[in-house]
C-alpha positions as CSV (number, residue, x, y, z in Angstrom):
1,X,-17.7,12.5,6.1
2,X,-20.1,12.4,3.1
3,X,-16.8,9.9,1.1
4,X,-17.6,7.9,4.3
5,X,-21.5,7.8,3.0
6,X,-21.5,7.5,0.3
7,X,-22.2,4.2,-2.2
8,X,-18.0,2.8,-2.5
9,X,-17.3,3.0,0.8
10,X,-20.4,1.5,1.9
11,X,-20.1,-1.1,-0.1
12,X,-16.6,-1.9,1.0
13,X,-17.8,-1.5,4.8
14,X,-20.8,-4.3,4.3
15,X,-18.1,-6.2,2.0
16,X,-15.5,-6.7,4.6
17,X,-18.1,-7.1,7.5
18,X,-19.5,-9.8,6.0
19,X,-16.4,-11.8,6.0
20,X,-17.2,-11.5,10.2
21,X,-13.5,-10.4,10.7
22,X,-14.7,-7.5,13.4
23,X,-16.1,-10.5,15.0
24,X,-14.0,-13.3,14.8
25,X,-10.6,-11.5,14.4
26,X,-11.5,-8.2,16.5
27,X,-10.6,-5.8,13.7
28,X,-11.2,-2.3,14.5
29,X,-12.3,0.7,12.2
30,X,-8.8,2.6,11.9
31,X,-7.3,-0.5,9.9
32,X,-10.4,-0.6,7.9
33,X,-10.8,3.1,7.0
34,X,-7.1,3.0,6.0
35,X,-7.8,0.0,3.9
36,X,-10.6,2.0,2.3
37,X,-8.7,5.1,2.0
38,X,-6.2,3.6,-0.1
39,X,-8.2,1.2,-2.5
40,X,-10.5,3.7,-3.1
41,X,-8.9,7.5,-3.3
42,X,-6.5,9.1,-5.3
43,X,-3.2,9.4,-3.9
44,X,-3.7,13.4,-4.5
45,X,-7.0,13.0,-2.5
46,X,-5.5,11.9,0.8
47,X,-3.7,14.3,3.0
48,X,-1.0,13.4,5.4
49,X,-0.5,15.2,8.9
50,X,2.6,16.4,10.3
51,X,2.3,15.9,14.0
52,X,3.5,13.6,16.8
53,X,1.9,10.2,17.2
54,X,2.1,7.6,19.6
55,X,0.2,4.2,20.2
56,X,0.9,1.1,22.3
57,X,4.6,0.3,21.5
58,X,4.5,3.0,18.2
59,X,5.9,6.0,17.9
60,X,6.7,8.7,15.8
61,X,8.0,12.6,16.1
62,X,6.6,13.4,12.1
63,X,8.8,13.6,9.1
64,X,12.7,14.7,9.5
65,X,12.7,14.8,13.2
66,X,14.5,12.9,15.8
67,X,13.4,9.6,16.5
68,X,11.4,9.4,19.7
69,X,12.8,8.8,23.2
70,X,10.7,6.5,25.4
71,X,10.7,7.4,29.4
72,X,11.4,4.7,32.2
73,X,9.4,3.5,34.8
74,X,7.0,5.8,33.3
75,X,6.5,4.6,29.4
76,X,5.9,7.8,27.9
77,X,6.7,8.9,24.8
78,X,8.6,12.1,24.2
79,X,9.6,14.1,20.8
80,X,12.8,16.7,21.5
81,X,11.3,18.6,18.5
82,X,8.8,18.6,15.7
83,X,8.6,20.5,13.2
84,X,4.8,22.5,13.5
85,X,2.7,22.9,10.6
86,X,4.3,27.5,10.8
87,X,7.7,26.1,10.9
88,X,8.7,27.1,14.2
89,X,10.1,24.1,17.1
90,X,7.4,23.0,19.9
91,X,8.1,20.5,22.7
92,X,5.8,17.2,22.9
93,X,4.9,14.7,25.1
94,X,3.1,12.1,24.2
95,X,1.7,9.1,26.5
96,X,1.8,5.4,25.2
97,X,-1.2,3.6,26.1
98,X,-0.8,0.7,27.9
């Protein structure tokens, strides 16, 4: 949290709110800390998580699984298998929000 504090990121922050696009355009903070994250840290600073993820119509198993299977009438998202971060096989299931 203290790269989120500090002077770059800050500056970035005030930078792009003063454009008004969190107004106007109703941009959120996920897009803007992945903006950030990217302009402003090495590549061998960031760190990538293995793990199911799903979001509105998105969805993904992690790396060098199965693609994911989405259920009917219900919507949900489901990963076969993913790969944990010990190596072994779990089972997900993962809602979509709506």
């Amino acid at each position: 949290l203290d790269w989120f504090r500090g002077e770059r990121y800050q500056d970035f922050f005030k930078f792009m709110d003063s454009t008004g696009g969190f107004w106007l355009h109703r941009w959120g903070n996920n897009p803007i800390r992945t903006f950030a994250v990217a302009l402003l840290l090495e590549d061998s600073d960031v760190r990538s998580l293995d793990m199911p993820y799903a979001h509105q119509d998105y969805c993904s198993c992690g790396p060098e699984s199965p693609p994911c299977k989405r259920a009917t009438p219900s919507g949900h998202f489901s990963c076969t298998e993913a790969v944990t971060s010990v190596g072994g096989h779990i089972n997900f299931s993962i809602a979509a929000a709506d």
